[in-house]
PyMOL CGO cylinders between C-alpha atoms (Angstrom):
from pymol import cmd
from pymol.cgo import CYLINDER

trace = [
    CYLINDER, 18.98, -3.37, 7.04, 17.28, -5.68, 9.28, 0.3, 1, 1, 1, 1, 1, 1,
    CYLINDER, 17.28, -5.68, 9.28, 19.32, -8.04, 10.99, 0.3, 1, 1, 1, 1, 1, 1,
    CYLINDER, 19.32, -8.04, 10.99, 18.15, -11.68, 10.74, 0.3, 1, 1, 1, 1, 1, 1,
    CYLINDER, 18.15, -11.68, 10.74, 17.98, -13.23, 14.56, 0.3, 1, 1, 1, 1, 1, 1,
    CYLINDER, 17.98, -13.23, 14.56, 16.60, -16.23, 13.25, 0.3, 1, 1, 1, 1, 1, 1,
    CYLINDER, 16.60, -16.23, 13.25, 18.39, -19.31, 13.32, 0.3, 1, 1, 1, 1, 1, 1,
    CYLINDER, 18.39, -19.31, 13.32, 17.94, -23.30, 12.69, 0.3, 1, 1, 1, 1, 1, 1,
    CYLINDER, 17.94, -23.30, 12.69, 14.43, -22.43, 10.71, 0.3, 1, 1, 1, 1, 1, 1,
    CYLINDER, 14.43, -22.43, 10.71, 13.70, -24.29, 7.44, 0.3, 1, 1, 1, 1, 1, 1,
    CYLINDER, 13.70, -24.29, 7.44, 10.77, -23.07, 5.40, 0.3, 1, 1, 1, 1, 1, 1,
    CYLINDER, 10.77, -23.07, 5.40, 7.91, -26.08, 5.37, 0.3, 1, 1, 1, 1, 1, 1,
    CYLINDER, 7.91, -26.08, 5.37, 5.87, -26.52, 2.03, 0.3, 1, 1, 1, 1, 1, 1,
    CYLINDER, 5.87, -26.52, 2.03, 2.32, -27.59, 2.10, 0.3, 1, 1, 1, 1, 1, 1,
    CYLINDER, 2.32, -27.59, 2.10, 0.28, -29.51, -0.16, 0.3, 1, 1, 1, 1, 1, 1,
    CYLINDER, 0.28, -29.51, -0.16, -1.69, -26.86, -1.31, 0.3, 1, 1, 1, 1, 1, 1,
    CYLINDER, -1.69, -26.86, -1.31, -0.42, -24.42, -4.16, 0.3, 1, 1, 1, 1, 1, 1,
    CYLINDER, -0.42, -24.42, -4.16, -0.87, -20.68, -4.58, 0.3, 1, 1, 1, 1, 1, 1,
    CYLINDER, -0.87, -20.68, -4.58, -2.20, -21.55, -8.01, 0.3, 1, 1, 1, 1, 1, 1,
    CYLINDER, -2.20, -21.55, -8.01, -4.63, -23.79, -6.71, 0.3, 1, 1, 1, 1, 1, 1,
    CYLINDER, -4.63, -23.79, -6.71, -5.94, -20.80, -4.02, 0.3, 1, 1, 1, 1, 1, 1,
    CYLINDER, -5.94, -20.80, -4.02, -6.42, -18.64, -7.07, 0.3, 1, 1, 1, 1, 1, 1,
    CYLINDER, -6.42, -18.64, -7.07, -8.35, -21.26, -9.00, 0.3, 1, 1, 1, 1, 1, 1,
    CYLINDER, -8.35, -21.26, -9.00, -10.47, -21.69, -5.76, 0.3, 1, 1, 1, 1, 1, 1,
    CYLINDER, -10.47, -21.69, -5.76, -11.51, -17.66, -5.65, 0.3, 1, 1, 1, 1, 1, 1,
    CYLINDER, -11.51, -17.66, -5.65, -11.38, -17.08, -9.26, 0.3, 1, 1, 1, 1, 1, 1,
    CYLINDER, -11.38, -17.08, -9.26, -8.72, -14.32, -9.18, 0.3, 1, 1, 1, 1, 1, 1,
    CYLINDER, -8.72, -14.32, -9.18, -5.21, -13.74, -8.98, 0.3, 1, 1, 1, 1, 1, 1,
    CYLINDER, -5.21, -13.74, -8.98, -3.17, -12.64, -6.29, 0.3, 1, 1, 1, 1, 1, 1,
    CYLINDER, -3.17, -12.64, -6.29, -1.62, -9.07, -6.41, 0.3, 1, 1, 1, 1, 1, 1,
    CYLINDER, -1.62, -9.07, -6.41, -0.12, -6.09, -3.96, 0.3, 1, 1, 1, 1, 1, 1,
    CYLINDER, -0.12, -6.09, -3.96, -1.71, -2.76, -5.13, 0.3, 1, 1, 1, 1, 1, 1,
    CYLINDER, -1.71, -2.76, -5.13, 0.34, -0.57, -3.04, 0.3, 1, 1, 1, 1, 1, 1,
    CYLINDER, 0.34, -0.57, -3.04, -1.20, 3.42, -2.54, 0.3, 1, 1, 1, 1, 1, 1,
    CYLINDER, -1.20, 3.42, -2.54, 1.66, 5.56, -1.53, 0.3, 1, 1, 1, 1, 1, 1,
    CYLINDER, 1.66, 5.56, -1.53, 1.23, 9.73, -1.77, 0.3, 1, 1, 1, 1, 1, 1,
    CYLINDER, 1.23, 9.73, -1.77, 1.58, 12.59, 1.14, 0.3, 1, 1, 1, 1, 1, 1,
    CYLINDER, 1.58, 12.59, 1.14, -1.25, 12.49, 3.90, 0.3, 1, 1, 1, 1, 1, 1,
    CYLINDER, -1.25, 12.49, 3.90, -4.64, 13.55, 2.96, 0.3, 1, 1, 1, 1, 1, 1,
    CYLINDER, -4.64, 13.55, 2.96, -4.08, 12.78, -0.81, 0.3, 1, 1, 1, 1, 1, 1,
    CYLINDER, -4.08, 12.78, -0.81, -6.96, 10.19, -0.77, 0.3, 1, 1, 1, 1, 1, 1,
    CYLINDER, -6.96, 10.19, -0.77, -5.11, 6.87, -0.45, 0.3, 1, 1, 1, 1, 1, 1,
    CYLINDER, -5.11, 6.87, -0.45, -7.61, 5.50, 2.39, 0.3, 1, 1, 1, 1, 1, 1,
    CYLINDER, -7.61, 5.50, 2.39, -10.27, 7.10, 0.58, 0.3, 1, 1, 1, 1, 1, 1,
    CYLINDER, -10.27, 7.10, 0.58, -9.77, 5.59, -2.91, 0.3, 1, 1, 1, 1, 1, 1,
    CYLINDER, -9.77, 5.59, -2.91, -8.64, 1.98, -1.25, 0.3, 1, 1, 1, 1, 1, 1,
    CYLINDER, -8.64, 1.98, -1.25, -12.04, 1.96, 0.49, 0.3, 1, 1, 1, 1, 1, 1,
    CYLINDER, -12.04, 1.96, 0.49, -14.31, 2.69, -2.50, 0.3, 1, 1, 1, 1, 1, 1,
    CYLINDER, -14.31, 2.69, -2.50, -12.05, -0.36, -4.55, 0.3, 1, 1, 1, 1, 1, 1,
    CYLINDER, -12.05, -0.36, -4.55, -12.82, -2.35, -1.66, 0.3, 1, 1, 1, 1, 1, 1,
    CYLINDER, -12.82, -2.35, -1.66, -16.41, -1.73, -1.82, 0.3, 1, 1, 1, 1, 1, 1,
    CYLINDER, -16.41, -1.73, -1.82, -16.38, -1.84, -5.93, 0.3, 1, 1, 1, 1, 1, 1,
    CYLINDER, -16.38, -1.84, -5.93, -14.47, -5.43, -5.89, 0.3, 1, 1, 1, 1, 1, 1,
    CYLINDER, -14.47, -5.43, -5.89, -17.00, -6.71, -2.89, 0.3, 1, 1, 1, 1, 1, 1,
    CYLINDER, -17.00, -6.71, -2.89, -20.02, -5.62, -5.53, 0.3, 1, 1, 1, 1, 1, 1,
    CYLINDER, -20.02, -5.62, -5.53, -18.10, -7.80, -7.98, 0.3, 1, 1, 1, 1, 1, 1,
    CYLINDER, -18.10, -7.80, -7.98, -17.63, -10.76, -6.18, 0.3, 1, 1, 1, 1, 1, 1,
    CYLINDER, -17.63, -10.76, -6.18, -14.00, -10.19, -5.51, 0.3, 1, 1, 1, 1, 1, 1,
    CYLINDER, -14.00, -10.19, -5.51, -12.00, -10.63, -2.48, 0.3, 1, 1, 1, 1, 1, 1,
    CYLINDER, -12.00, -10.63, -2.48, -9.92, -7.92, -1.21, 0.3, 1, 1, 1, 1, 1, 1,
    CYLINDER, -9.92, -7.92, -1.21, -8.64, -6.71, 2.07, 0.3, 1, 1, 1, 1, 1, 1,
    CYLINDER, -8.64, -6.71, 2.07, -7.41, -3.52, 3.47, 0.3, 1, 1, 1, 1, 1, 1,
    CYLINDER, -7.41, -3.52, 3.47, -4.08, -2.63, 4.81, 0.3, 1, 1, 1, 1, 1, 1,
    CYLINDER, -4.08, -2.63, 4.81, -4.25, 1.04, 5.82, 0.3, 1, 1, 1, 1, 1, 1,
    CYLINDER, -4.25, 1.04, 5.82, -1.50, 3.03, 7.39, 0.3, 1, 1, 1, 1, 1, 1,
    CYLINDER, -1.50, 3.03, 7.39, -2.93, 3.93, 10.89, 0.3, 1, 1, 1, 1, 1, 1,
    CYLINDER, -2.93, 3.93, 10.89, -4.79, 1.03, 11.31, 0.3, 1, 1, 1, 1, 1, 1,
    CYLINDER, -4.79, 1.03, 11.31, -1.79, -1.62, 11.01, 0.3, 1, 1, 1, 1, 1, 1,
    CYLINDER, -1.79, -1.62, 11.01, -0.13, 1.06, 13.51, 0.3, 1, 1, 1, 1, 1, 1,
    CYLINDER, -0.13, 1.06, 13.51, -3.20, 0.67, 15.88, 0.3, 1, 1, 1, 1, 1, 1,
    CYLINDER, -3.20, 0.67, 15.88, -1.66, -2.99, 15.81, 0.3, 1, 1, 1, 1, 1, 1,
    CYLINDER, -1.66, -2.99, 15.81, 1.36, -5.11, 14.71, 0.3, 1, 1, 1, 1, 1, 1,
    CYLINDER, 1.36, -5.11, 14.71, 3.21, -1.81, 13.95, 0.3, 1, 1, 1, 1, 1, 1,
    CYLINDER, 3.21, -1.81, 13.95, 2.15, 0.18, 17.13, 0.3, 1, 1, 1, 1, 1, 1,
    CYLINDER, 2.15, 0.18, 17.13, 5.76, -0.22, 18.80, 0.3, 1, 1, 1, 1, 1, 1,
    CYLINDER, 5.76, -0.22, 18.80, 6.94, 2.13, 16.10, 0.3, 1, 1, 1, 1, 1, 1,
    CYLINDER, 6.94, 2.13, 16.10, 7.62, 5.64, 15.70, 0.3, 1, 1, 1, 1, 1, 1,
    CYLINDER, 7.62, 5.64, 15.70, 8.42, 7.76, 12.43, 0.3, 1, 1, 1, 1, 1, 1,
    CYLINDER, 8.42, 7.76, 12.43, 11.99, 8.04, 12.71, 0.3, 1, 1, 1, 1, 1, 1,
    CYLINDER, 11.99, 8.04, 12.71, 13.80, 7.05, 9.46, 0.3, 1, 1, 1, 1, 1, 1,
    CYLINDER, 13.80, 7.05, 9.46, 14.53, 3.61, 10.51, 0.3, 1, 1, 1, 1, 1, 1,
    CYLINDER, 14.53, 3.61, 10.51, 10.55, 2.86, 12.07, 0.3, 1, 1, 1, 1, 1, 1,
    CYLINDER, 10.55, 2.86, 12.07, 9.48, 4.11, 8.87, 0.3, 1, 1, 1, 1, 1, 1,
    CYLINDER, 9.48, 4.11, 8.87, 11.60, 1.30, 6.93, 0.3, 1, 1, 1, 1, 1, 1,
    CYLINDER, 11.60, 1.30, 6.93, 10.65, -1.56, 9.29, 0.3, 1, 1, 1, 1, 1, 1,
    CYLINDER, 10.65, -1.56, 9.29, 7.11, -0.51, 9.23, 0.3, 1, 1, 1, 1, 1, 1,
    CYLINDER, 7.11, -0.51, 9.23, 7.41, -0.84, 5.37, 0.3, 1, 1, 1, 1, 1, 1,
    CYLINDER, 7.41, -0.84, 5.37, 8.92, -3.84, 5.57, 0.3, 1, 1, 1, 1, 1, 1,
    CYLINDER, 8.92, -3.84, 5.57, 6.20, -5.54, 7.88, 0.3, 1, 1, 1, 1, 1, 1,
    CYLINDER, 6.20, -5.54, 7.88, 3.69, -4.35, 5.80, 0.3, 1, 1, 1, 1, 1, 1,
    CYLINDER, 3.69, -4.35, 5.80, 5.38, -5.54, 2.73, 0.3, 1, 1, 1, 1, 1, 1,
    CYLINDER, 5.38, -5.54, 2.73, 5.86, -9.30, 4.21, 0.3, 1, 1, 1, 1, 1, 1,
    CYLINDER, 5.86, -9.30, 4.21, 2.16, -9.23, 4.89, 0.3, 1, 1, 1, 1, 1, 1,
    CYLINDER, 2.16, -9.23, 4.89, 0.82, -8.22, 2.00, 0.3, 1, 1, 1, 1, 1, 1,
    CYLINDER, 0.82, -8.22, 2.00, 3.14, -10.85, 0.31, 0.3, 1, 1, 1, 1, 1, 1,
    CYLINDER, 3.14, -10.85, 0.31, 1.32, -13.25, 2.53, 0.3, 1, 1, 1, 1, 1, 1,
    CYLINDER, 1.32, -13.25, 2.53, -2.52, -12.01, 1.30, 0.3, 1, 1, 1, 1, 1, 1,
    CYLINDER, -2.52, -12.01, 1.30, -0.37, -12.97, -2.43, 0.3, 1, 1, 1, 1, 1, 1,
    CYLINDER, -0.37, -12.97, -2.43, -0.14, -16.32, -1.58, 0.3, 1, 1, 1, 1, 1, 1,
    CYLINDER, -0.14, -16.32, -1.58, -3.52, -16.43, -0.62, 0.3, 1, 1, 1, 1, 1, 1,
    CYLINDER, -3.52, -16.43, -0.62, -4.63, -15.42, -3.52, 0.3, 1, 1, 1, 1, 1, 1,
    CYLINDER, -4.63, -15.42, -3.52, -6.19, -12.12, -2.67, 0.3, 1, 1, 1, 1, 1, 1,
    CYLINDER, -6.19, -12.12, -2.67, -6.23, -8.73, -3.66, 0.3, 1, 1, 1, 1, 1, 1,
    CYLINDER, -6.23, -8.73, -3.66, -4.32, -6.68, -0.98, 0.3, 1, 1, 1, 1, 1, 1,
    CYLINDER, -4.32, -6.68, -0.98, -4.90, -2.96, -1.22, 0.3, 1, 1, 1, 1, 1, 1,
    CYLINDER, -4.90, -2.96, -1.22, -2.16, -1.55, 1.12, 0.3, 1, 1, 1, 1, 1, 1,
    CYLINDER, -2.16, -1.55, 1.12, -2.26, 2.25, 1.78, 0.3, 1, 1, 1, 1, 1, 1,
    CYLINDER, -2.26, 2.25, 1.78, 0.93, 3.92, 3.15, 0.3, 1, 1, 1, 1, 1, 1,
    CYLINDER, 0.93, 3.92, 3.15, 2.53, 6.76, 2.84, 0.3, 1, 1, 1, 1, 1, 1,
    CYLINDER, 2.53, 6.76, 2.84, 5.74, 5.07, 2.72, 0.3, 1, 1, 1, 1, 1, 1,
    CYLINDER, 5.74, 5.07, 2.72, 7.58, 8.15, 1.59, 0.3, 1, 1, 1, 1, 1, 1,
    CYLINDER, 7.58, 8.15, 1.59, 10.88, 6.46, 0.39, 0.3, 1, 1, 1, 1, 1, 1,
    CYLINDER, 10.88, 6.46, 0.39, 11.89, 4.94, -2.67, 0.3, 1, 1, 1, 1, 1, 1,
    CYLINDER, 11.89, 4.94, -2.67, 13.97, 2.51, -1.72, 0.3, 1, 1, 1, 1, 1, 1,
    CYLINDER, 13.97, 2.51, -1.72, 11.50, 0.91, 1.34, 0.3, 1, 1, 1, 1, 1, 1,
    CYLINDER, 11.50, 0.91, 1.34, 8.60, 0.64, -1.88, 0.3, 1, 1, 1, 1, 1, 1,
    CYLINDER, 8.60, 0.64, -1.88, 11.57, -1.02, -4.44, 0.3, 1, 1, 1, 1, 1, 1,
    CYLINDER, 11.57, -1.02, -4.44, 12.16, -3.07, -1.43, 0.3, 1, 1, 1, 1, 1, 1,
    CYLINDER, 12.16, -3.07, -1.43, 8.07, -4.53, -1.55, 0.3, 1, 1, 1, 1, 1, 1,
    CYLINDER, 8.07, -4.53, -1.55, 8.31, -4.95, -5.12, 0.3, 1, 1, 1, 1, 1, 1,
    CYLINDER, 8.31, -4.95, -5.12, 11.70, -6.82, -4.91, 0.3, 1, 1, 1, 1, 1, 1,
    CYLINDER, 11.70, -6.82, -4.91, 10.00, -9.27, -2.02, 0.3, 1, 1, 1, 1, 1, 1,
    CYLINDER, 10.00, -9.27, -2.02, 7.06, -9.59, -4.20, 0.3, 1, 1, 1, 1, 1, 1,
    CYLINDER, 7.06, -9.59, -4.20, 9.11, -10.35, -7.57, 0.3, 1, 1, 1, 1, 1, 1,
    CYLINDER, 9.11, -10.35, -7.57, 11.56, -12.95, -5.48, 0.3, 1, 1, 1, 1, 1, 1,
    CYLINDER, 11.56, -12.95, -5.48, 8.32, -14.71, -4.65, 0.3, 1, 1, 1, 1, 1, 1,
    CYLINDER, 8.32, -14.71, -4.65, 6.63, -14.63, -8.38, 0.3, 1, 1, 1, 1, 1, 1,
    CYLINDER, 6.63, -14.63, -8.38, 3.79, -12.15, -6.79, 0.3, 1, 1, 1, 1, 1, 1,
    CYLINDER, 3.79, -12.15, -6.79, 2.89, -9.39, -8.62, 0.3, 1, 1, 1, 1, 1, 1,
    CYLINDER, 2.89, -9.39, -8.62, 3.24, -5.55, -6.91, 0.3, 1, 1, 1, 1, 1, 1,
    CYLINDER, 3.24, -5.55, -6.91, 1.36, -2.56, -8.23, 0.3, 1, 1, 1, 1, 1, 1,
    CYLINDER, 1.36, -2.56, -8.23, 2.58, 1.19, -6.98, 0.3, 1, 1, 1, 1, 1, 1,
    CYLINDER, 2.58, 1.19, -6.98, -0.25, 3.41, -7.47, 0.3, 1, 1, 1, 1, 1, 1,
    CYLINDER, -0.25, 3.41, -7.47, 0.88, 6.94, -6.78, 0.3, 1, 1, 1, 1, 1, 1,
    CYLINDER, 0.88, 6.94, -6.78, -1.82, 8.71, -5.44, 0.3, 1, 1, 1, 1, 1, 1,
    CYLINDER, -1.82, 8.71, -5.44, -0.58, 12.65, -6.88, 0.3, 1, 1, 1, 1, 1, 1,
    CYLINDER, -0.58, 12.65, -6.88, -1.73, 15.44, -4.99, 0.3, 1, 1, 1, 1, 1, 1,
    CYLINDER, -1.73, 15.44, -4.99, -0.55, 18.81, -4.58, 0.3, 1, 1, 1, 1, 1, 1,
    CYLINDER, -0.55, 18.81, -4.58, 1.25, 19.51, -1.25, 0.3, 1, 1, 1, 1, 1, 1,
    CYLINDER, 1.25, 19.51, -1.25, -1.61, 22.31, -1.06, 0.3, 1, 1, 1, 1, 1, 1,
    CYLINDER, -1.61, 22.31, -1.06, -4.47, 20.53, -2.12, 0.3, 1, 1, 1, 1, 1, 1,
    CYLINDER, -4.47, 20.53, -2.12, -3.56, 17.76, 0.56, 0.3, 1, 1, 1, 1, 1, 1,
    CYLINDER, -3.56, 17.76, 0.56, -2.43, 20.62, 3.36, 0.3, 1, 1, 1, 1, 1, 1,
    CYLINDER, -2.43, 20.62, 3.36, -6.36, 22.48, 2.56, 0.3, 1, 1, 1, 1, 1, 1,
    CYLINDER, -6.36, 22.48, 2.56, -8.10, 18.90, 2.82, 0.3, 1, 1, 1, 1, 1, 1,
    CYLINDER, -8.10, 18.90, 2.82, -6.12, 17.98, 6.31, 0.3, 1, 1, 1, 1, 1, 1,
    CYLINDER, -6.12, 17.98, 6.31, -8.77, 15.76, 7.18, 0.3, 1, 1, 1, 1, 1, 1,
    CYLINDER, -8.77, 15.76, 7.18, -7.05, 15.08, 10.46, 0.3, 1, 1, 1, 1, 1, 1,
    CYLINDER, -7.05, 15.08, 10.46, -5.34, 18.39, 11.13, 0.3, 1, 1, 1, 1, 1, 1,
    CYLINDER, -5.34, 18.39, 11.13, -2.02, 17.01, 10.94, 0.3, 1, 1, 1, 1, 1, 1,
    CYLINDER, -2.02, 17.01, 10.94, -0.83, 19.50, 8.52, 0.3, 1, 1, 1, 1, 1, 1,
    CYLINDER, -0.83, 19.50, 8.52, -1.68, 22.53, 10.57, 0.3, 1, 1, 1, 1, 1, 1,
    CYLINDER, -1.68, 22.53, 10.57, -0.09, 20.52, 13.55, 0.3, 1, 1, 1, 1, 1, 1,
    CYLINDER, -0.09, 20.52, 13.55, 3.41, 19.98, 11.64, 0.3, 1, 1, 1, 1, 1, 1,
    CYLINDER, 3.41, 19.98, 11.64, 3.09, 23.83, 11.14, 0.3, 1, 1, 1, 1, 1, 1,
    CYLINDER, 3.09, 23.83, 11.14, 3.10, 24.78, 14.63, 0.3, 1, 1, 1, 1, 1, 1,
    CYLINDER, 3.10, 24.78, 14.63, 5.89, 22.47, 15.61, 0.3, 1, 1, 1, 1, 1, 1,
    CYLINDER, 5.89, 22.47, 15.61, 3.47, 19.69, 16.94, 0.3, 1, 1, 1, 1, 1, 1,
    CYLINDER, 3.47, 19.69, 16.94, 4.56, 17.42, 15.13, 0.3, 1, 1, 1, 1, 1, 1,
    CYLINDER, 4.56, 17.42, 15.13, 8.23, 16.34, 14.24, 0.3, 1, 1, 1, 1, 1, 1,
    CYLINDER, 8.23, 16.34, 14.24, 9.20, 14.35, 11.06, 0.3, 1, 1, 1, 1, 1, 1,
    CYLINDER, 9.20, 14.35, 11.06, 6.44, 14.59, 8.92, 0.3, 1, 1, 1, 1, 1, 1,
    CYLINDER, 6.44, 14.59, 8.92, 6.21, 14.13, 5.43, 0.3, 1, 1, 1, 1, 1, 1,
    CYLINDER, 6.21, 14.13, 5.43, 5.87, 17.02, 3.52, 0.3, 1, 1, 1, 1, 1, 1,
    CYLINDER, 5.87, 17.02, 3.52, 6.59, 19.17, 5.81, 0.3, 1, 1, 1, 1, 1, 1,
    CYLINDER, 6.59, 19.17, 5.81, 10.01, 18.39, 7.63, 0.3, 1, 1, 1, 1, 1, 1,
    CYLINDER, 10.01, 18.39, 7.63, 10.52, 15.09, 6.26, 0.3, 1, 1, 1, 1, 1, 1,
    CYLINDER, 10.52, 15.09, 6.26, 10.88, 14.61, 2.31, 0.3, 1, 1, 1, 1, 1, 1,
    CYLINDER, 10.88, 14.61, 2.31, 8.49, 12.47, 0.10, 0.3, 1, 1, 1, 1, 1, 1,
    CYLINDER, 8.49, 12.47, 0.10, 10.02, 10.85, -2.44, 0.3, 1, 1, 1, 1, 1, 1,
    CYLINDER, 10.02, 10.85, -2.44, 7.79, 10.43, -5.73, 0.3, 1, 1, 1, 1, 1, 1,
    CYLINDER, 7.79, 10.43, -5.73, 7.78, 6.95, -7.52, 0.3, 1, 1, 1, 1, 1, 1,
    CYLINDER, 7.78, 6.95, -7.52, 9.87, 6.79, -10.87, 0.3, 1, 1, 1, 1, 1, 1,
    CYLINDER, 9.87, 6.79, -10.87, 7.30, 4.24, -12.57, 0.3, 1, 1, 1, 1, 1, 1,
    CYLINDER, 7.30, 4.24, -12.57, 4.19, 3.72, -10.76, 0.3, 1, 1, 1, 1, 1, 1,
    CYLINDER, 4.19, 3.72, -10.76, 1.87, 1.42, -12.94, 0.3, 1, 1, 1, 1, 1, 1,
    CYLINDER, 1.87, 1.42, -12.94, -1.04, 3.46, -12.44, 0.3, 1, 1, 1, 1, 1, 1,
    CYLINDER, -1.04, 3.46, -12.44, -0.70, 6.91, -11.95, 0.3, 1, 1, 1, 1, 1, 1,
    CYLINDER, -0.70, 6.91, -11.95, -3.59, 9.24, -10.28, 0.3, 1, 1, 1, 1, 1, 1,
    CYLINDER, -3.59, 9.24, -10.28, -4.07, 13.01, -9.88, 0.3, 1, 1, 1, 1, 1, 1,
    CYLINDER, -4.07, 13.01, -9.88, -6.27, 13.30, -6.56, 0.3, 1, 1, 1, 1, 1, 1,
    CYLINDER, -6.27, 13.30, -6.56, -6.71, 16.64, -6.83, 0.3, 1, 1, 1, 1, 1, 1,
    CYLINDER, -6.71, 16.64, -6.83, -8.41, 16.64, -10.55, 0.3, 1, 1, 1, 1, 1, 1,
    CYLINDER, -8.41, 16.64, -10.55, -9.56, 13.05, -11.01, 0.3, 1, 1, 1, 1, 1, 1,
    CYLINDER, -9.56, 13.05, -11.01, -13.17, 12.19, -8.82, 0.3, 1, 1, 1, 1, 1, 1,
    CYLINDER, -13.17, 12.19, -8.82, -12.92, 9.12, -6.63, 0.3, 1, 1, 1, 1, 1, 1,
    CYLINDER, -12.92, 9.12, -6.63, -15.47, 7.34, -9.25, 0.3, 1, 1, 1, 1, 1, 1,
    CYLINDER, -15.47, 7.34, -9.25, -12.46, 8.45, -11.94, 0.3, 1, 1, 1, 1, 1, 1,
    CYLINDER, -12.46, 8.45, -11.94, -10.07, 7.11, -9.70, 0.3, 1, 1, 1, 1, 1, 1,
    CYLINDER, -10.07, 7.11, -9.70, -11.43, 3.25, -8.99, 0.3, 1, 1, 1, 1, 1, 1,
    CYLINDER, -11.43, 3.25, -8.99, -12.33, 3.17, -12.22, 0.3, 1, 1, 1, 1, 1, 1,
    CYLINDER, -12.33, 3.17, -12.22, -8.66, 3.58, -13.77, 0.3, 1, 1, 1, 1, 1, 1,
    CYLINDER, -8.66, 3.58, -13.77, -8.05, 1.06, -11.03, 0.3, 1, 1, 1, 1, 1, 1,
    CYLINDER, -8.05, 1.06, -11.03, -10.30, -1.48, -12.11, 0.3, 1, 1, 1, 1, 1, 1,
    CYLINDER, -10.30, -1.48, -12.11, -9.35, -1.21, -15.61, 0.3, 1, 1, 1, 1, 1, 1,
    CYLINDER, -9.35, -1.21, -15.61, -5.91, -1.90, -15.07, 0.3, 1, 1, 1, 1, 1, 1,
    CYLINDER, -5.91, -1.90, -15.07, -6.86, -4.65, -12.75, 0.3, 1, 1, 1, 1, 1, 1,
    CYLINDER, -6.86, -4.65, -12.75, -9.13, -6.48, -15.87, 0.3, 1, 1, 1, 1, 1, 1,
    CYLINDER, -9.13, -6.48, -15.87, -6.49, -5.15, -18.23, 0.3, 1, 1, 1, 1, 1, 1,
    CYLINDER, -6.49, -5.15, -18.23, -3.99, -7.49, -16.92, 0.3, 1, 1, 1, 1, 1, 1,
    CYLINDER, -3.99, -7.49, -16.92, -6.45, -10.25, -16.02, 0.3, 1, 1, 1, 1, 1, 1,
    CYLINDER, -6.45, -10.25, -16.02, -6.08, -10.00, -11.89, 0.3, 1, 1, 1, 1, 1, 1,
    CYLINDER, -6.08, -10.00, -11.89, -10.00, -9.78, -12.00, 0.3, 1, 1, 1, 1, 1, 1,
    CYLINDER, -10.00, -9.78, -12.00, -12.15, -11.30, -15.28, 0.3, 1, 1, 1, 1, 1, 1,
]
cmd.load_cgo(trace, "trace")
């Protein structure tokens, strides 16, 4: 739990609604949150939906795992409790892109359940919509891709706490889109995505 240092702060409304953002850009607001083991595709898929909504005319933006760390989150580790707060952050900010009216495709591997109900329950407070995409790949399909070598790292001991390996992933209950990585294509993939996106009228 984080512990809330602020004090004497009072939220200040403007004079501009979210509804009024969305009217502006022609789209709705919404969290499509990737979450999966490393190397499952998250960043891959989240980049291609980024390029497919930018063909469309829709605005997006990209919250990927080791970038925000390159950043805002780079005073954390992977510990149990940086993993939370990093979730967290991310969660606030993508909440933020929300009111903006934007389509905020946040890849993470956030491996625990509760941290991802956490989003959603931020989200739903707020009247902002969350979507968990699981990104489903088999821990061997993932560990053969390695793009980064991290898995054959975490073998040899070079790496402590990682998911998978030496720290648990814990698989969403009832994502609301569901993708096999290691049997769909990546044209599959956004394509699922986008459907469910017009589907529920976040993009016309």
């Amino acid at each position: 739990m984080v512990q809330d240092k602020s004090t004497n702060v009072t939220w200040h409304d403007g004079l501009v609604s979210c509804d009024e953002r969305a009217s502006l850009l022609e789209q709705k607001g919404v969290t499509l949150w990737f979450t999966g083991l490393s190397g499952s595709g998250k960043s891959t898929i989240a980049v291609a939906l980024e390029r497919r909504l930018m063909d469309q005319g829709k605005l997006s933006y990209r919250l990927d795992g080791d970038n925000i760390r390159l950043g805002i989150n780079k005073n954390l580790g992977f510990s149990a409790d940086d993993r939370t707060e990093n979730i967290r952050r991310i969660g606030e900010i993508s909440k933020l892109f929300c009111d903006v009216g934007i389509l905020t495709l946040a890849s993470f591997i956030s491996p625990y359940r509760d941290d991802r109900d956490h989003v959603r329950q931020l989200h739903e407070a707020s009247d902002f919509s969350f979507v968990e995409i699981f990104v489903d790949c088999a821990l061997s399909s993932a560990e053969e891709r390695d793009p980064k070598g991290l898995y054959k790292k975490a073998r040899a001991g070079e790496i402590k706490n990682f998911t998978g390996i030496d720290d648990p992933y814990e698989v969403p209950n009832n994502p609301e889109i569901h993708l096999r990585s290691d049997v769909l294509s990546l044209d599959q993939e956004v394509d699922a995505i986008m459907a469910f996106l017009q589907h529920n009228k976040f993009v016309v």
